[in-house]
N, C-alpha and C positions, 0 to 999 in steps of 0.2 A: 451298448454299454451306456448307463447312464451316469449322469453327471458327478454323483459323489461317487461312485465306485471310480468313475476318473480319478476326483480327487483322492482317492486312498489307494490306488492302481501306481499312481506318481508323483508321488508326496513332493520325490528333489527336484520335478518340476516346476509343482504347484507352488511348494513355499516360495519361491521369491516374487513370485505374481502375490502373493497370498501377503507378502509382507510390502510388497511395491503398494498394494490398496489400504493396508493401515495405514501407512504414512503418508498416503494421498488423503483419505479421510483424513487423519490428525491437522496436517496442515488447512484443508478446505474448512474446518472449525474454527480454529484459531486465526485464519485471517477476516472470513464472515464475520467473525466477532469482533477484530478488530476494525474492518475498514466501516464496517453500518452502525457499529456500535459503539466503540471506544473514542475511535478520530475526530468524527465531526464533532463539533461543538452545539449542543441545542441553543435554536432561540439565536441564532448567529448574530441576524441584523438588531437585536433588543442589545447582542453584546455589543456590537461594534459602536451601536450609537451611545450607550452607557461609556464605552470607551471614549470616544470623541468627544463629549462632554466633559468627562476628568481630563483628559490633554489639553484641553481647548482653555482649561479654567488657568487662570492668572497664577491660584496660588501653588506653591513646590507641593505642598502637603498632597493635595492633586494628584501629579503625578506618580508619588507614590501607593494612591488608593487606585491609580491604574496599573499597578505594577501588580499590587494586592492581587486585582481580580482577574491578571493572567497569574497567580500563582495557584488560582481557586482550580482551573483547569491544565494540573499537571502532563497529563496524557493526552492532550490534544497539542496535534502538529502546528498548526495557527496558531492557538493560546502563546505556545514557545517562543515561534520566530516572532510577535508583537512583543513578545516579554524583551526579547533583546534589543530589538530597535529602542526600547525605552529605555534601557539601563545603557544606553550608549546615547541618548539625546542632550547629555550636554558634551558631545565632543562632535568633531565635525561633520560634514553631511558624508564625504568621502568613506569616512570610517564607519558611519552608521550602515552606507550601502555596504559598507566589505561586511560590517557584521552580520546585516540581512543574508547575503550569500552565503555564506557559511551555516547560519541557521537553516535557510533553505534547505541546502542541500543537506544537509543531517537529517531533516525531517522528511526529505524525499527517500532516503535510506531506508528511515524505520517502516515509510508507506510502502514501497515497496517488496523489502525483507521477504524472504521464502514465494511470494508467489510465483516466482519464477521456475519453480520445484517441480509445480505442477504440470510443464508442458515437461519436462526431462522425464517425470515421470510415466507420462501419456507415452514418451516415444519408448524406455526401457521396454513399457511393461508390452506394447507392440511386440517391441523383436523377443524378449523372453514367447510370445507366443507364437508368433516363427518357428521358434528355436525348438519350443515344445513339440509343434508340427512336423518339424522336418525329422526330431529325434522319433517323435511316433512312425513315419514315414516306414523309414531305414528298418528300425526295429522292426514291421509289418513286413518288409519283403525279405529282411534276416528269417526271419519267424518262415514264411513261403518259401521262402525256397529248401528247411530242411523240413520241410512238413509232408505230411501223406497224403497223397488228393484228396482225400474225405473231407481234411482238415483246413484245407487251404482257404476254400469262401469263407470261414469261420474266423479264421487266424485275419484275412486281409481287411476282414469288414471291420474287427476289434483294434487293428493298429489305426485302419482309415479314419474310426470314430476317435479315437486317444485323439490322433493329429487335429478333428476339429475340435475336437473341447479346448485342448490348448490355445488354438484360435480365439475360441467364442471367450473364454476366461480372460486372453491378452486382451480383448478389444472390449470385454466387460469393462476392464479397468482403466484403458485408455481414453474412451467417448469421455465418461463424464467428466475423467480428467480438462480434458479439453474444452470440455463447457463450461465446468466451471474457474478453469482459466480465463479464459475467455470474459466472461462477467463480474470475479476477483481484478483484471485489468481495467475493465472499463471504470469500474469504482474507483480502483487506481493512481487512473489518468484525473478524474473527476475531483479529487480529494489533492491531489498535488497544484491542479489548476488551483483550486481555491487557496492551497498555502500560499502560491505564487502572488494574488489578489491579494490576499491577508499582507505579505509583505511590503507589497508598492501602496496600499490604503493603509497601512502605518505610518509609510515616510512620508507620505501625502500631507497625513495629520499634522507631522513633527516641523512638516513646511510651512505649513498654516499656521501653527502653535508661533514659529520664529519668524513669519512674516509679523503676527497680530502685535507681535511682541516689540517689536522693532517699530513699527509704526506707533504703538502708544510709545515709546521713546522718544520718535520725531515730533509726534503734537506734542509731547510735553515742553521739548527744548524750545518749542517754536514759540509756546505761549508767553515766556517773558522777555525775548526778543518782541513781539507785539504789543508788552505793554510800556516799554522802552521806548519803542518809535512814538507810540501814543502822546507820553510827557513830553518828549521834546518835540514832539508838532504845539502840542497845548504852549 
C-alpha cells in the first residue's frame, strides 16, 4: 500500500495528523519571523550609544528625543522595556526598577508566546500515530481472522503497511516539530537575555544621568562658598 492510498484509505486518521502539521507549520512561520526578524533591533550598539548620548545630555528636551526614538521601534521587546525606564526617570530608583520588571516580564511574554506549541505538538502528533498503528493493527487481525487462507498474507501485509504509515506520517510531523522547537528556543533564550541587558544598561544610564547631575549641583554650590572664604582671607 502506498502512501497516498493510505492517506485516502484513512482520511479519520490522517486528518488530525494532517491538521496537527498546518498548525505546526503556521506557528514555525510566524515566530521565525518574529524572533530573527521583528524583535531584535538593527544596528543595536549605533542604538544604544545614540541613546546614551540623549540621556547623558543635561537638557529635558533630551530626554524626550530618547523617548522619541524608542517610540521609532514599536515592535521591539528592548526598544519598550528602555522606553519605560525613561518615562519613569524622574521618580525614584525603586519604582524605576519595579517598572523595569514589569516591562521585562511582558516582553518575556510576547518573546515567548506559542513556541511552546511546538513541542505539544511534536508529542500529540506521536501518539495520534501510535494510535493510527495500533487501530491498523487490530483492524489487520479483525480482517484475518474472518478471511479465507488465500486472503490472509494479503489482508495482514495491507493492515501491517496502514500501521506503518500512520507511524512514518506521526513521526513525519513530530521530528521537525522538535527541531525547530528546539532552534525557535534557543533564539528565545538569546533575545530575552538581551532584554534583560537592555533593562539593567538603562538603569545604569539613568544612574549616571543622576550621578552627573547631582555632582554639577555640588561644584556649583561649592563655587561661591570658595569665593567667600577668598574675600574674607583678602
Amino acid at each position: 500500500m502506498g502512501f497516498f492510498e493510505f492517506v485516502a484509505n484513512n482520511l479519520s486518521h490522517v486528518a488530525p495528523l494532517l491538521l496537527a502539521g498546518v498548525i505546526a507549520v503556521a506557528i514555525i512561520a510566524e515566530r521565525a519571523r518574529a524572533l530573527f526578524s521583528v524583535y531584535p533591533i538593527p544596528n543595536a550598539q549605533g542604538f544604544f550609544d545614540k541613546l546614551t548620548d540623549l540621556i547623558m545630555s543635561p537638557s529635558g528636551a533630551k530626554l524626550q528625543e530618547a523617548i522619541a526614538l524608542c517610540d521609532k521601534y514599536p515592535e521591539k521587546p528592548a526598544a519598550r522595556v528602555i522606553k519605560q525606564a525613561l518615562l519613569r526617570s524622574h521618580q525614584p530608583e525603586s519604582l524605576i526598577e519595579h517598572g523595569l520588571q514589569l516591562a521585562v516580564g511582558e516582553a518575556t511574554q510576547s518573546i515567548q508566546k506559542r513556541t511552546s506549541f511546538l513541542a505539544t505538538i511534536a508529542n500529540v502528533a506521536t501518539l495520534l500515530g501510535l494510535f493510527g498503528t495500533i487501530a491498523g493493527l487490530i483492524s489487520s487481525f479483525e480482517a484475518v481472522g474472518h478471511a479465507d487462507p488465500q486472503q490472509k498474507a494479503t489482508l495482514l501485509a495491507n493492515g501491517i503497511s496502514t500501521a506503518m504509515n500512520a507511524t512514518m506520517l506521526g513521526l513525519g510531523i513530530a521530528i521537525p516539530c522538535m527541531v525547530a522547537f528546539s532552534f525557535l528556543m534557543n533564539r528565545t533564550n538569546r533575545l530575552i537575555a538581551e532584554v534583560d541587558h537592555s533593562a539593567v544598561k538603562a538603569l545604569d544610564i539613568l544612574k549616571q544621568r543622576y550621578y552627573a547631575a547631582e555632582t554639577s549641583a555640588l561644584g556649583s554650590d561649592e563655587a561661591p562658598s570658595n569665593v567667600t572664604q577668598m574675600r574674607k582671607a583678602a
